[in-house]
Every structure is written in structure tokens, then in C-alpha cells.
C-alpha positions as CSV (number, residue, x, y, z in Angstrom):
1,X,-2.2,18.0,0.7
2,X,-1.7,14.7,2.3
3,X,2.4,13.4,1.9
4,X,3.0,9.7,2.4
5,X,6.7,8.7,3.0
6,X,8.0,5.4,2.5
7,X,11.3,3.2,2.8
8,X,12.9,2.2,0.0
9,X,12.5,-1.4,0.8
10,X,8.9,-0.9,0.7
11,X,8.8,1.0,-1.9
12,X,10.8,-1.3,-4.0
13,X,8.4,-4.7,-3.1
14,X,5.6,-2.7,-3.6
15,X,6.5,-2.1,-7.2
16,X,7.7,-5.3,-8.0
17,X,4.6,-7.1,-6.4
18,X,1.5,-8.1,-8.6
19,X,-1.7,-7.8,-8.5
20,X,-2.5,-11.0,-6.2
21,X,0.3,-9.9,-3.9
22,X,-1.2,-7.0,-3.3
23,X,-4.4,-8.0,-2.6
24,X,-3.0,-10.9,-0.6
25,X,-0.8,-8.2,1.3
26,X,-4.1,-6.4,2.2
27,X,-5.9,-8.2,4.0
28,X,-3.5,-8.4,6.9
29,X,-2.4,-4.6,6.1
30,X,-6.4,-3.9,7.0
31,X,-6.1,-5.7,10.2
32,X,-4.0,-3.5,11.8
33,X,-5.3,-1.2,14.7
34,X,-4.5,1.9,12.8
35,X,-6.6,0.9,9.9
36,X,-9.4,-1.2,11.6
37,X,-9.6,2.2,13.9
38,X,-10.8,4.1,10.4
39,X,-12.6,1.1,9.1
40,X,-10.4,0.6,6.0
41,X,-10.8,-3.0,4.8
42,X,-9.1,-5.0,3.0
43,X,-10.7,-3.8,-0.7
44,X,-9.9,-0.2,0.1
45,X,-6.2,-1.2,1.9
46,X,-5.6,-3.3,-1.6
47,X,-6.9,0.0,-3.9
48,X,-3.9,2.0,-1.9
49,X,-1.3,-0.4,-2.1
50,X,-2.2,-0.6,-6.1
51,X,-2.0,3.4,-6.0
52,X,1.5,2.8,-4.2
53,X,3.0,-0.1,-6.3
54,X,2.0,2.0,-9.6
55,X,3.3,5.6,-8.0
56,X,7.1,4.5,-9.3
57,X,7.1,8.0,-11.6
58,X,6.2,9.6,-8.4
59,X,9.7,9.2,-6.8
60,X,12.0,12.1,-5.9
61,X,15.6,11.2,-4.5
């Protein structure tokens, strides 16, 4: 089992942002070494930041 960890600032945009802000936030997001390294582009980057921005019940303090 995979566990992803993030800030609370990034949470919080992330479920506040819509749909086009996610997919506008992707395309960057994909361009980074660490995903360009595993060939994640920008459709699969915007499919995990929709996971992320709709994991709000997921959230443990």
C-alpha cells in the first residue's frame, strides 16, 4: 500500500479547485523531472490531481 502525504495548503487548493484548474494545473505538474522520468503526462497528472481534490473524506488529523 502506497501512502501519499500532503500539506495542508495543498491539500486545501486542491479541494477547492475545479475541474479546469486542475487540468490547467497538470500540465505543468507533468513537466516536472520526476514525472517526465515515469512518463506521466498531463491526462494522467490531471486524473491524480482529481483523485486528490475529491479525497477530502480521506483526511485523518
Amino acid at each position: 500500500m502506497d501512502v501519499v502525504s500532503l500539506s495542508d495548503t495543498l491539500f486545501d487548493a486542491l479541494v477547492t479547485a475545479t475541474q479546469d484548474d486542475l487540468v490547467r494545473f497538470a500540465e505543468p505538474w507533468s513537466k516536472t523531472d520526476e514525472l517526465r522520468q515515469i512518463r506521466i503526462g498531463a491526462e494522467v497528472a490531471a486524473d491524480v490531481l482529481t483523485l486528490f481534490s475529491s479525497s477530502r473524506r480521506w483526511r485523518v488529523r
